[in-house]
C-alpha positions, 0 to 999 in steps of 0.5 A: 500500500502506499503511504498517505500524505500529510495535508501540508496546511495542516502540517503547519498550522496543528501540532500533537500534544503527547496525549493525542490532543490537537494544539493551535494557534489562537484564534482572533489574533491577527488585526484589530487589536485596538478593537480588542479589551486587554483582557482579551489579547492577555487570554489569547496568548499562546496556543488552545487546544482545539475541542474534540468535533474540530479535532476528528477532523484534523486528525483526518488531515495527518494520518501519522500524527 
C-alpha cells in the first residue's frame, strides 16, 4: 500500500500534544487589536487546544500524527 500524505496546511498550522490532543494557534489574533479589551489579547496568548468535533477532523488531515 502506499503511504498517505500529510495535508501540508495542516502540517503547519496543528501540532500533537503527547496525549493525542490537537494544539493551535489562537484564534482572533491577527488585526484589530485596538478593537480588542486587554483582557482579551492577555487570554489569547499562546496556543488552545482545539475541542474534540474540530479535532476528528484534523486528525483526518495527518494520518501519522
Amino acid at each position: 500500500m502506499p503511504k498517505l500524505k500529510t495535508k501540508s496546511s495542516v502540517k503547519k498550522r496543528f501540532k500533537l500534544t503527547a496525549s493525542g490532543k490537537v494544539r493551535s494557534g489562537q484564534a482572533g489574533k491577527r488585526h484589530g487589536m485596538i478593537k480588542r479589551t486587554n483582557k482579551q489579547i492577555r487570554n489569547q496568548r499562546g496556543t488552545a487546544i482545539m475541542s474534540d468535533p474540530d479535532a476528528r477532523i484534523i486528525k483526518k488531515f495527518m494520518p501519522y500524527g
